[in-house]
Every structure is written in C-alpha cells, then in structure tokens.
PLY file of the C-alpha trace (Angstrom):
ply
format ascii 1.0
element vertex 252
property float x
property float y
property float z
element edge 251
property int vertex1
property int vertex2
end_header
-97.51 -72.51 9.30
-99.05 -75.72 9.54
-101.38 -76.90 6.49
-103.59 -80.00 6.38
-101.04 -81.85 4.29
-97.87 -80.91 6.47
-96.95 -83.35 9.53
-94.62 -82.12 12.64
-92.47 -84.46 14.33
-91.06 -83.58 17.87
-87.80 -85.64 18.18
-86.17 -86.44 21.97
-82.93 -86.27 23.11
-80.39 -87.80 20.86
-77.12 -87.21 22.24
-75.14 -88.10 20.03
-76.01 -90.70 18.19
-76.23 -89.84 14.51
-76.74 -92.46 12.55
-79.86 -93.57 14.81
-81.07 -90.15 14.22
-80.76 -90.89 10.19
-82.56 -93.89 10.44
-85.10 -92.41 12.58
-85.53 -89.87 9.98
-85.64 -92.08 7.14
-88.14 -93.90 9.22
-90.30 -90.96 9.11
-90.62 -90.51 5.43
-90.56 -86.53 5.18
-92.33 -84.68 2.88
-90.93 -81.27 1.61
-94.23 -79.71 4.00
-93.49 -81.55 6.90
-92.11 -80.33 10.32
-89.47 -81.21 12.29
-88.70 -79.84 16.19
-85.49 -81.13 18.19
-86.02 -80.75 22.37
-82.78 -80.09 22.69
-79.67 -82.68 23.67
-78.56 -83.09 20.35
-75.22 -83.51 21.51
-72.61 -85.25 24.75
-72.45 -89.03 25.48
-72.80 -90.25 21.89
-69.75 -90.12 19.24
-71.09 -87.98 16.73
-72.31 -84.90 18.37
-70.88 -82.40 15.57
-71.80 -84.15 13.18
-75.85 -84.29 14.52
-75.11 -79.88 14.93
-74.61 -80.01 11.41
-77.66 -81.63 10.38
-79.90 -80.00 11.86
-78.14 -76.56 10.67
-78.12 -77.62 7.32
-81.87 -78.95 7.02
-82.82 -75.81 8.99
-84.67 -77.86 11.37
-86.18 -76.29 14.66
-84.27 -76.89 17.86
-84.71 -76.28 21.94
-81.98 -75.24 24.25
-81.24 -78.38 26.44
-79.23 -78.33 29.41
-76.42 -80.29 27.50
-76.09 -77.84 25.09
-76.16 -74.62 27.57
-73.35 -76.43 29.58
-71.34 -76.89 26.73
-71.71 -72.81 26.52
-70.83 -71.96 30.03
-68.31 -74.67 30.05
-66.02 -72.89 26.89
-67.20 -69.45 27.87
-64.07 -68.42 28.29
-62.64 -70.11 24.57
-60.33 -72.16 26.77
-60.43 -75.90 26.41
-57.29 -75.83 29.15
-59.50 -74.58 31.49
-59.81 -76.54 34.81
-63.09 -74.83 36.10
-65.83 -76.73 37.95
-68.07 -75.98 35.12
-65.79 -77.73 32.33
-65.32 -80.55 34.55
-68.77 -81.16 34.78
-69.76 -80.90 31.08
-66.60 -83.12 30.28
-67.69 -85.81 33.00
-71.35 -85.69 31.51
-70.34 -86.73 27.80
-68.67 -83.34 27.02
-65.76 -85.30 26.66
-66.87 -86.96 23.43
-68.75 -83.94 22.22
-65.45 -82.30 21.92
-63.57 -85.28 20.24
-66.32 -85.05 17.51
-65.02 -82.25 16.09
-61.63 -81.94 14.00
-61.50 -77.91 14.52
-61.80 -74.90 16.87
-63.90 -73.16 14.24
-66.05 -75.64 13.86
-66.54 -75.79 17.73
-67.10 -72.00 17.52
-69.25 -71.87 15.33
-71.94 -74.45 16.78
-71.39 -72.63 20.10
-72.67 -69.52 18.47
-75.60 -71.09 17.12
-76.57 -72.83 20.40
-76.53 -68.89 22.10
-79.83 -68.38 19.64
-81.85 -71.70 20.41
-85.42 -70.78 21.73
-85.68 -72.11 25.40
-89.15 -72.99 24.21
-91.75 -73.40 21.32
-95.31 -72.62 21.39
-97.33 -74.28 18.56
-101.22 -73.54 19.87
-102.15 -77.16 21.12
-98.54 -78.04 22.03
-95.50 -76.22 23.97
-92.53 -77.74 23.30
-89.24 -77.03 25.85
-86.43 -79.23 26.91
-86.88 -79.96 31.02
-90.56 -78.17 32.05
-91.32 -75.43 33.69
-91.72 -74.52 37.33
-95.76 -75.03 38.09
-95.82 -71.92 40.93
-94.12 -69.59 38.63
-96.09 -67.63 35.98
-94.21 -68.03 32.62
-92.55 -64.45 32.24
-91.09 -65.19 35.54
-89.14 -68.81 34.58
-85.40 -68.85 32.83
-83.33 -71.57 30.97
-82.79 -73.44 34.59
-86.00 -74.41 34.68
-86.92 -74.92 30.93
-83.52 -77.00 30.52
-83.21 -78.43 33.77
-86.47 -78.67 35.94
-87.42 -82.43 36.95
-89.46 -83.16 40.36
-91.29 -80.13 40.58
-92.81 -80.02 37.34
-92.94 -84.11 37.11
-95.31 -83.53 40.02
-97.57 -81.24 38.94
-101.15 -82.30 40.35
-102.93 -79.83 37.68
-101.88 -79.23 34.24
-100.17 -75.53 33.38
-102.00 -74.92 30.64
-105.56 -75.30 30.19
-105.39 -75.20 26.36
-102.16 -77.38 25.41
-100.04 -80.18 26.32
-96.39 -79.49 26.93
-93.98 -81.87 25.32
-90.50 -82.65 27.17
-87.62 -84.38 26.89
-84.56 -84.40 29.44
-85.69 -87.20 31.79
-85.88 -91.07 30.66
-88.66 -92.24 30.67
-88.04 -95.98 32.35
-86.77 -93.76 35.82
-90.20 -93.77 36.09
-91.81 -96.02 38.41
-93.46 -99.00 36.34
-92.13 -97.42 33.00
-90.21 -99.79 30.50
-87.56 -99.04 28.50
-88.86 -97.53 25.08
-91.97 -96.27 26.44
-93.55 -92.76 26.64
-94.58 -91.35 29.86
-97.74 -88.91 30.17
-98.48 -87.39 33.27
-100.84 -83.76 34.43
-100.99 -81.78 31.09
-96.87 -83.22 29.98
-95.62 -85.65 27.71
-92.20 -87.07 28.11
-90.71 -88.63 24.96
-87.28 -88.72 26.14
-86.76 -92.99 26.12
-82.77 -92.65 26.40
-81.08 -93.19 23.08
-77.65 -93.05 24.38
-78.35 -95.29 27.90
-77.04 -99.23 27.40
-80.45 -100.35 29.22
-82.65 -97.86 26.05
-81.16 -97.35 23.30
-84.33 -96.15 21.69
-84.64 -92.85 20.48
-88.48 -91.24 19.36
-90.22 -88.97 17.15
-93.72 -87.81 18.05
-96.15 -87.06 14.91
-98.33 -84.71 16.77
-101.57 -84.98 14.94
-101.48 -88.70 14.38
-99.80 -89.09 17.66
-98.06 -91.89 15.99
-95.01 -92.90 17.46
-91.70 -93.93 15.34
-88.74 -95.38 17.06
-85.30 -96.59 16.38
-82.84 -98.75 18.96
-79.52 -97.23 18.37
-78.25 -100.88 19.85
-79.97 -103.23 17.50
-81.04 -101.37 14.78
-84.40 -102.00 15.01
-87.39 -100.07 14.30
-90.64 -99.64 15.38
-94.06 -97.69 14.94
-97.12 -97.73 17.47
-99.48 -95.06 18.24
-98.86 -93.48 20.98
-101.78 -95.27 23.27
-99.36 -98.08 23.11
-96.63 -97.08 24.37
-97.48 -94.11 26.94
-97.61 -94.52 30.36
-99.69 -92.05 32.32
-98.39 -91.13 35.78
-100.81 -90.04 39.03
-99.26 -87.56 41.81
-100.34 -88.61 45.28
-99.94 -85.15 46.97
-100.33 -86.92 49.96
-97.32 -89.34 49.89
-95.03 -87.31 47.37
-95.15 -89.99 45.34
-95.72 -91.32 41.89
-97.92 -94.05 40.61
-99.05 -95.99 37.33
-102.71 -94.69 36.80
0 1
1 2
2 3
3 4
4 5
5 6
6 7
7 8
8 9
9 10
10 11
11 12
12 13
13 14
14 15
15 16
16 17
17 18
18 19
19 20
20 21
21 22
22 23
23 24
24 25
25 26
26 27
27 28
28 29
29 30
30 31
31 32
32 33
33 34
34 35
35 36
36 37
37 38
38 39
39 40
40 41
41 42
42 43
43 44
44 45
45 46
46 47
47 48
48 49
49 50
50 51
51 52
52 53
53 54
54 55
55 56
56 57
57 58
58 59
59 60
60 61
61 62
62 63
63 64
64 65
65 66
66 67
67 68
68 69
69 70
70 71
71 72
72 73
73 74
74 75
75 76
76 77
77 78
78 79
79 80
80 81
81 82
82 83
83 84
84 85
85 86
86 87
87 88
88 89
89 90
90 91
91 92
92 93
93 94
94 95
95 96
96 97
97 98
98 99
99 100
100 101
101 102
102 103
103 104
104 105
105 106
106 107
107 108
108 109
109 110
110 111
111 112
112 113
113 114
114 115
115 116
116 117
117 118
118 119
119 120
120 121
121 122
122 123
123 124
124 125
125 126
126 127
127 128
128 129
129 130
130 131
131 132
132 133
133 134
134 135
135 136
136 137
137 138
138 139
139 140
140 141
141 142
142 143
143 144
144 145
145 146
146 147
147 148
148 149
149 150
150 151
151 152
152 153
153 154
154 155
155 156
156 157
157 158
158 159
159 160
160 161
161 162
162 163
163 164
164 165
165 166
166 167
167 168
168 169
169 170
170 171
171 172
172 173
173 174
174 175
175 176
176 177
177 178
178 179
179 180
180 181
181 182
182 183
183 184
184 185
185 186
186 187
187 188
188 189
189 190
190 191
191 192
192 193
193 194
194 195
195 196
196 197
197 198
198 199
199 200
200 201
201 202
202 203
203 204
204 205
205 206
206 207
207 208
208 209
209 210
210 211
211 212
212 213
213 214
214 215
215 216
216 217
217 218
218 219
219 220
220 221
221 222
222 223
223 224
224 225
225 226
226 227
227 228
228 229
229 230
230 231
231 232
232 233
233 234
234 235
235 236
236 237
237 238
238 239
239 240
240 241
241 242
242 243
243 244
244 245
245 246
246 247
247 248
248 249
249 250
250 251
C-alpha cells in the first residue's frame, strides 16, 4: 500500500545492462517505503542479464512479463540448450545469446526461468496500469493474453481514445525515438499511454528511465557515458496525435 511518505518508481526496459540499472537506482535515492515496478525486459542484448534476475529477486522488487523474458521460456521449454527450433533461434538472434552467457550454471538458468513463469502480465495501481507492450484497444480486458500485453505495438500505439477512463497505462517495449519527431532519451505520451522505454541497450540511446509517478519526475542514466540526468517529465515527453484519417502519427 502506498502511504504519503512512500514514492513508486516504474523502471523501462533494461536489458541487460546492470550496472546502469545500479546507478539508476542509486540515482533514485530509495527509502525503505518506497516502490519499485520493472516493465519487464530485464534481460537479452546487454551482458549482465543474470545478474539484473538476481537483483530484482533479492530486493523483492515488482516485475512485468516482457516479451524477452516469455521467449526465453518458450525458447528452453524443452530444458535443451542443443535445441535447433525456430523459437531458440529467434530468442538467441534477439540477445538470447548473451542472456545465456551471463550465467555460469544450468541451475541458475532454471531457476530464473521458474520465476519468470509467475511474473504478472500486468499491474493495476488505481491511477496507473502498468504492462510491458499494451493492450489491444477492441478487446475488453478478460479477453487479451501475454501476446498482446508483451508484444502489442501499432494497434494500441494508435489508439484514438484512451482505454481507460480513470488511469494512464504505463509501457515499455517500444523506443521511444522510433517515434516520429522523438529524440533519443525522451518519453513519448500518446491517447491515455505513456511510453518510458528510451532504449538502454541501443548504440543511438543508451539511456535507461525511472518514472516517479506522483512527482512525475523523471531520472535517467546513459549506460554509454555515464551520465545522469533528472527533469520532470513535461520536459522530456513527447505527446503523439493519431490521424485516423491517414494512419499516421504526428507531434501534437
């Protein structure tokens, strides 16, 4: 529960990269009250993917299913890293390949597997819903799975109306300077979403972000140049118009 001294942070996609993610959370300052909520992608691409698993374990920290994490699951379904399926080939091509060199034992692997089988697909906190990818804007919520809360882009990106009329949904999963006008290491806001994932692990990014939600203060690291910054968040968002008209985006 939330009290008026506690803080919650919502951290994007890290992918890797742990010792950004310690200085982002050093950056933060944490109090023993505080909050902390991973979107999932805590691991592939980066070099330190176990070692991010175990953090987050250890500090008991709240985390989304991304779609990095459930096709790391499906990929070593079958406990066999000799496999040639499609589905390990595709993991290992997206930055599965260093996930797996992160860690120095099956058991180890194991075991984060079997933790990443019990990550919510989403969060609800009241005045924020936190998930990974979106959500599918014609289908009511009962009827939507972990393909479109992990991996959902244009459909939901392109939502004319907000989902919900009571709370802003928080994502990750898409970086936020593919969007049109969007610079690296900014936010991108568009009907009822937030996007906060600014692409840690991408050579033209490197930033990664935590989002204080009732601040909206916005702390950032560059996992490149170890630099850090803080804004609020009407610095650094970008809001985004649908033309349903043209199909396309625009700055608003």
């Amino acid at each position: 529960m939330t009290t008026p001294e506690s803080r919650r942070f919502v951290i994007g996609d890290v992918h890797g990269h742990y010792q950004g993610l310690l200085q982002l959370i050093s950056l933060l300052e944490l109090d023993a009250a505080d909050q902390v909520f991973f979107l999932g992608d805590l691991i592939d691409r980066g070099p330190n993917s176990s070692k991010i698993v175990d953090f987050v374990i250890e500090r008991s920290y709240s985390c989304l299913l991304g779609n990095h994490e459930q096709l790391m699951v499906s990929a070593l379904a079958n406990a066999n890293l000799s496999s040639h399926s499609s589905v390990l080939q595709m993991w290992l091509q997206a930055g599965g390949s260093e996930t797996l060199q992160s860690y120095s034992s099956k058991q180890h692997l194991w075991q984060h597997l079997a933790w990443f089988k019990t990550l919510p697909s989403y969060l609800d906190l009241g005045d924020y819903w936190l998930v990974h990818a979106g959500l599918h804007p014609d289908l009511p919520l009962e009827n939507q799975t972990a393909q479109e809360f992990c991996w959902i882009r244009r459909e939901f990106h392109h939502m004319s109306a907000p989902y919900f009329s009571n709370k802003q949904i928080i994502t990750g999963h898409t970086m936020t300077f593919t969007f049109p006008g969007v610079e690296p290491g900014q936010l991108v806001q568009g009907a009822g979403w937030l996007d906060i994932d600014t692409g840690a692990y991408h050579p033209m990014s490197g930033w990664l972000t935590a989002l204080e939600l009732s601040s909206l203060m916005v702390y950032q690291i560059n996992v490149h140049r170890d630099t850090t910054r803080v804004h609020p968040l009407s610095e650094v968002v970008v809001p985004l118009e649908f033309n349903p008209h043209s199909a396309s985006m625009s700055i608003g």
